[in-house]
Backbone as a ProteinNet text record, in pm:
[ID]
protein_1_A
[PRIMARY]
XXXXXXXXXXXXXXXXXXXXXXXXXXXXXXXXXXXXXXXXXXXXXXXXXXXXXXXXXXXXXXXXXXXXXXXXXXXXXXXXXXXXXXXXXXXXXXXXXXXXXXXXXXXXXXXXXXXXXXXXXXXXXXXXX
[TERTIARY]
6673.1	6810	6817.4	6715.5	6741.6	6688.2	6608.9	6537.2	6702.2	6770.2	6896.5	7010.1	7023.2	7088.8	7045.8	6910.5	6886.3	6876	6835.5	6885.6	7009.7	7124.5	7259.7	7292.1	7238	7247.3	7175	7070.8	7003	7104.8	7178.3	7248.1	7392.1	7467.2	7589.3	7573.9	7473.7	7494.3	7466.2	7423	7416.6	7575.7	7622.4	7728.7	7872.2	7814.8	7918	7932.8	7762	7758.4	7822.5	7794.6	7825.3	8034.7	8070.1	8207.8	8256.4	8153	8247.7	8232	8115.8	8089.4	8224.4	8232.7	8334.7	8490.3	8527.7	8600.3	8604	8491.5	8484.3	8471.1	8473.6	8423.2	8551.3	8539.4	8645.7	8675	8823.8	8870.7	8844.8	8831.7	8731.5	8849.9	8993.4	9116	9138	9048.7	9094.9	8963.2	8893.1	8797.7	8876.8	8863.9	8939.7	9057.3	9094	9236.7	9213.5	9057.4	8998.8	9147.5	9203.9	9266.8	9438.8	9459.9	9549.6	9555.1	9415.5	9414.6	9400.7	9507.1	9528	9690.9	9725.3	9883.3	9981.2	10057.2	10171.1	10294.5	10322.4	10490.6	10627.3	10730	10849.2	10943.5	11024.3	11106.3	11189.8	11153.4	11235.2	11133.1	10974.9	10925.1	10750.3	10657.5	10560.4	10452.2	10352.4	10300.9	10177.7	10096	9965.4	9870.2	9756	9689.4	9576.4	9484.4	9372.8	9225.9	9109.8	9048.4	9013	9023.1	8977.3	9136.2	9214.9	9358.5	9405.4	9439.9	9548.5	9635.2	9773.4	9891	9981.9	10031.6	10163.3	10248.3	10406.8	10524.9	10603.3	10688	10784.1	10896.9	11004.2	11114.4	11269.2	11283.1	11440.8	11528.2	11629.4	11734.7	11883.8	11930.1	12054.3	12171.5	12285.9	12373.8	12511.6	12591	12719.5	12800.2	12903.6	12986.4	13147.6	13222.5	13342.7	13404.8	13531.1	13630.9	13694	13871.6	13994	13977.2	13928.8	13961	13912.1	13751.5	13708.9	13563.5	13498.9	13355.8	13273.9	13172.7	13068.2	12904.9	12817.8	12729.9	12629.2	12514.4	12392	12279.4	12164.7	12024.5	11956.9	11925.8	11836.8	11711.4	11679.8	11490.1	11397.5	11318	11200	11092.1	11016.8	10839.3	10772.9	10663.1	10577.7	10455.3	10378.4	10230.5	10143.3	10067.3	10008.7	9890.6	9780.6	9655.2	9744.4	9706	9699.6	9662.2	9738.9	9730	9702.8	9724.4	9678.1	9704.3	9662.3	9649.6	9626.1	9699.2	9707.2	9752.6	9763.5	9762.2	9961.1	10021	10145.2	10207.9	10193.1	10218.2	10141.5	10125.1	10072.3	10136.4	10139.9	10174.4	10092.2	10169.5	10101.4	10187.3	10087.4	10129.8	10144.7	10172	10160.3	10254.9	10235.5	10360.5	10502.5	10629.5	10746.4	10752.4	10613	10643.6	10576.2	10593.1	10516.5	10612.7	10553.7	10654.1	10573.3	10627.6	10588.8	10612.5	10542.7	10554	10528.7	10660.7	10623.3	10580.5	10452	10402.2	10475.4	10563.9	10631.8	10521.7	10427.4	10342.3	10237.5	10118.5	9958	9932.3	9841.1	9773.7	9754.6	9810.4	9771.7	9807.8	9688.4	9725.7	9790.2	9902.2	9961.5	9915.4	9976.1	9922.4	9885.7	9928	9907.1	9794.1	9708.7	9600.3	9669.5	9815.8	9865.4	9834.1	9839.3	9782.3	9928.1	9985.3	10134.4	10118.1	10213.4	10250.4	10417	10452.2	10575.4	10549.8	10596.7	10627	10771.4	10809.6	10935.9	11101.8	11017.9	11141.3	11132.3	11010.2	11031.6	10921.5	10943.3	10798.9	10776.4	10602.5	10528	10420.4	10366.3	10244.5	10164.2	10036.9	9926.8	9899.4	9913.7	9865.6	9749
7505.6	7512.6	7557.2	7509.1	7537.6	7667.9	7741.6	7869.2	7998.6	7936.5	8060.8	8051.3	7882.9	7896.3	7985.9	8005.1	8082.8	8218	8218	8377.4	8413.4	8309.7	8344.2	8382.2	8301.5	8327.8	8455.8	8557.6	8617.9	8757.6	8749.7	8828.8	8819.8	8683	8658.3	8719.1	8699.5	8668.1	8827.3	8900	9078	9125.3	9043.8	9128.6	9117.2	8972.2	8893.9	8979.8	9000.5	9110.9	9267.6	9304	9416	9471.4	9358.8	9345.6	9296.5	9223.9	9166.4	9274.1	9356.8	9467.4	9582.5	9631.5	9708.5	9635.7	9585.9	9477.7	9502.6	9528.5	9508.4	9639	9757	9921.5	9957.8	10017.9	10089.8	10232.7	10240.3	10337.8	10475.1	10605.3	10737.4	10760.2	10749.4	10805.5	10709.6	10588.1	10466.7	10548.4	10644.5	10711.5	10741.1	10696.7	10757.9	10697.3	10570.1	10527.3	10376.8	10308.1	10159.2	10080.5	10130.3	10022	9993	10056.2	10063.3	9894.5	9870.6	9794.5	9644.9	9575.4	9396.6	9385.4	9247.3	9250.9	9266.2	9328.8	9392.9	9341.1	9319.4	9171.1	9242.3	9221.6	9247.7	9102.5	9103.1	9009.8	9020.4	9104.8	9134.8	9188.7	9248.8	9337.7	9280.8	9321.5	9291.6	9417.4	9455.6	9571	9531.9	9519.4	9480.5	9593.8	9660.8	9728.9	9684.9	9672.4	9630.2	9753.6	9717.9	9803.6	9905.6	9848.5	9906.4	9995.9	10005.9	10106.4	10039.7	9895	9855.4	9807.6	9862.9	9855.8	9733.4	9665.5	9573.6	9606.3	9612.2	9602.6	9534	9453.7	9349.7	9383.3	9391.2	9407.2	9352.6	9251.6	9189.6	9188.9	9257.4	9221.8	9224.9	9113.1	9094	9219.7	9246.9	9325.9	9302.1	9370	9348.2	9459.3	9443.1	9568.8	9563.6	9613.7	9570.6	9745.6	9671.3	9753.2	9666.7	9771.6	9719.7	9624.8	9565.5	9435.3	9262.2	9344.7	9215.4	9285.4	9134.6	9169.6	9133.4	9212.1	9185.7	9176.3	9072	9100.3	9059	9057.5	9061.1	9053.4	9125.7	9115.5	9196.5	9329.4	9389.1	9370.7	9389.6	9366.1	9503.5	9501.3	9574.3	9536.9	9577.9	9543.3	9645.8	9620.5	9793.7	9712.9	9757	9711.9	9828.7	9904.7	10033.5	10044.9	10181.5	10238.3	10334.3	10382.9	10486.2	10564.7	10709.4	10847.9	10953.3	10915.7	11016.2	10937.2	10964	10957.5	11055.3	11045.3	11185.1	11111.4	11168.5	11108.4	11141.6	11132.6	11137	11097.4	11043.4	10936.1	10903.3	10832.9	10759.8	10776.1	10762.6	10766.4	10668.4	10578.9	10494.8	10510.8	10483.8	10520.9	10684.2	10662.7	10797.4	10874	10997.8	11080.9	11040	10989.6	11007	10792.9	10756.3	10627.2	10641.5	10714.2	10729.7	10705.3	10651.2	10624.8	10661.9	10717	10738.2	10694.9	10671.8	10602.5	10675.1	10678.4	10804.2	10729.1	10818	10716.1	10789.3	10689.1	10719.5	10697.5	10575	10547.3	10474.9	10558.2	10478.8	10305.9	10268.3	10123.1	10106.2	10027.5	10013.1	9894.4	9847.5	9760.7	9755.8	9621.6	9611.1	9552.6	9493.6	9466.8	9320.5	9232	9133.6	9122.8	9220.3	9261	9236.4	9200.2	9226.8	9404.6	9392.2	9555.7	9543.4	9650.7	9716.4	9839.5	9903.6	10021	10062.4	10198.7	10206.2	10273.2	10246.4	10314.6	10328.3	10410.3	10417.7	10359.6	10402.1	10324.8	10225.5	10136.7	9993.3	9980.9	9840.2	9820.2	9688.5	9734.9	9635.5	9528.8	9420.1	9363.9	9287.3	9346.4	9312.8	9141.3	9101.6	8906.3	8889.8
12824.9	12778.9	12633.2	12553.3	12394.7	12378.4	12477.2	12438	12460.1	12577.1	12620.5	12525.3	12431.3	12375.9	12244.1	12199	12133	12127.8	12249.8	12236.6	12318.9	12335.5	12297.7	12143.9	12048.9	11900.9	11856.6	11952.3	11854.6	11915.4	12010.5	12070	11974.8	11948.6	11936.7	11737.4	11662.6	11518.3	11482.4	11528.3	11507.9	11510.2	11675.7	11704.5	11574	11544.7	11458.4	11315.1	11256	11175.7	11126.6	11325.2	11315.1	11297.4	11348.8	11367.2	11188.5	11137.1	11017.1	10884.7	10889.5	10825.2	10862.3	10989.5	11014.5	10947	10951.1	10907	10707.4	10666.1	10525.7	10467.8	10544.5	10507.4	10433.7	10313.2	10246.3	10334.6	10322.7	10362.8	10239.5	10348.7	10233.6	10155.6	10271.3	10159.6	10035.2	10012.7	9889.7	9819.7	9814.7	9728.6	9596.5	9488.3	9338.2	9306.5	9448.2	9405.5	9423.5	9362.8	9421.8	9352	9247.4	9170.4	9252.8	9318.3	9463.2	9551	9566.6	9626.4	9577	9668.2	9617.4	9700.4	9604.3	9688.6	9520.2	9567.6	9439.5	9456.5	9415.4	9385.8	9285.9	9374.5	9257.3	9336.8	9217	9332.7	9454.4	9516.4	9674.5	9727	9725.4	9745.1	9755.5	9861	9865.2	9915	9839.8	9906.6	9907.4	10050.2	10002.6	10076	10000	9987.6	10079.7	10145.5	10182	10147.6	10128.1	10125.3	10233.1	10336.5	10482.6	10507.9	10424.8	10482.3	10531.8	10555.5	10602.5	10506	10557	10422.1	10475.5	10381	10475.7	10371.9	10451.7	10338.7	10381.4	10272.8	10320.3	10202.7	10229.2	10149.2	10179.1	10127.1	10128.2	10014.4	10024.9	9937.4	9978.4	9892.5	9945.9	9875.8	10006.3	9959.4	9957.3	9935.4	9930.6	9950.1	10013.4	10006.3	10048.1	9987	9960	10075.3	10134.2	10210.5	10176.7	10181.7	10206.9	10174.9	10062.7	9950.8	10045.3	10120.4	10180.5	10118.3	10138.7	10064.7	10193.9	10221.7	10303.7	10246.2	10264.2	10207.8	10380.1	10281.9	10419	10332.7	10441.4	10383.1	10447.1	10319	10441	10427.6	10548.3	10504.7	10569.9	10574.3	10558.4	10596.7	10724.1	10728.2	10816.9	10724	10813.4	10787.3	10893.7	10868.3	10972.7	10895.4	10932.4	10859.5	10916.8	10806.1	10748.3	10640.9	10550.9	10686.1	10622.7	10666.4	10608.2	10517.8	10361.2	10253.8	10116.8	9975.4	9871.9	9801	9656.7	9546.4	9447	9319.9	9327.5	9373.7	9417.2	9474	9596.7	9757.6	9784.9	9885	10018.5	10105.9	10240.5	10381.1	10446.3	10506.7	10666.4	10797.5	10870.6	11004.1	11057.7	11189.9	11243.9	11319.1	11272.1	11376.4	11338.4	11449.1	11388.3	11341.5	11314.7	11267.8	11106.4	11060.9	10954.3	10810.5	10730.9	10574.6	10472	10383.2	10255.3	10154.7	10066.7	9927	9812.2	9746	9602.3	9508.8	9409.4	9297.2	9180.8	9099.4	8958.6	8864.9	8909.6	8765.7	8813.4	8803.5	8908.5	8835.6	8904	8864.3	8712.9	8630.6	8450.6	8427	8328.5	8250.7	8155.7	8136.9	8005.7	7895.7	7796.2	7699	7686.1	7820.6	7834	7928.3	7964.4	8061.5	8219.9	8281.7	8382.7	8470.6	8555.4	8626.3	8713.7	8661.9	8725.6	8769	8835.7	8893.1	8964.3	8942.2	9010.1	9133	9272.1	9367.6	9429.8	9477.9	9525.6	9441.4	9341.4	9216.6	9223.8	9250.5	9216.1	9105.1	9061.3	8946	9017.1	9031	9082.7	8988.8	9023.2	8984.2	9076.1	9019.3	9122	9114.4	9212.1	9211.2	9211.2
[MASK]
+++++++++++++++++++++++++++++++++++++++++++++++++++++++++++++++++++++++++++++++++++++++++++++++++++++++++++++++++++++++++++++++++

């Protein structure tokens, strides 16, 4: 019994390897843009980068809007969770075909003077957590 459970383990701890490595591989399009990746914060807004190309976005903000002297407000929100499709020193894109979004860069990954690491995309200003 203790010999099959072992080589259940010499079978199970490769595969475990081989899966958690794939799992940890940088994506080629994050080549020249490592400082991209982490999770980036505004207050309505969440963009998180992964190294392997997986992007998540979350975005809520509340609105308002006035007719004929009544006010309506709400909340819109926002969530995408996709790989990268491309990268340039200009956008990003995730997802594919007619599910695909883009993200314009106003101002790449930098530190401030308080050593915080910011960036603008899509007219927002971000910071990395």
């Amino acid at each position: 019994m203790v010999d099959f459970i072992m080589k259940k383990h010499l079978v199970f701890a490769p595969l475990c390897l081989l899966m958690l490595s794939a799992c940890t591989q940088n994506n080629p399009l994050l080549k020249g843009h490592e400082n991209y990746v982490g999770t980036w914060q505004n207050n309505h807004s969440e963009l998180v980068i992964k190294a392997s190309g997986e992007v998540t976005y979350h975005h809520q903000e509340h609105t308002e809007k006035s007719i004929a002297n009544q006010t309506f407000s709400g909340i819109e929100k926002s969530r995408i969770k996709a790989h990268l499709s491309s990268f340039s020193d200009q956008s990003f894109s995730v997802g594919q075909d007619d599910f695909t979004q883009q993200f314009t860069i106003q101002r790449p990954p930098y530190q401030d003077a308080q050593g915080h690491w910011k960036m603008s995309v899509n007219g927002e200003s971000y910071t990395r957590k």
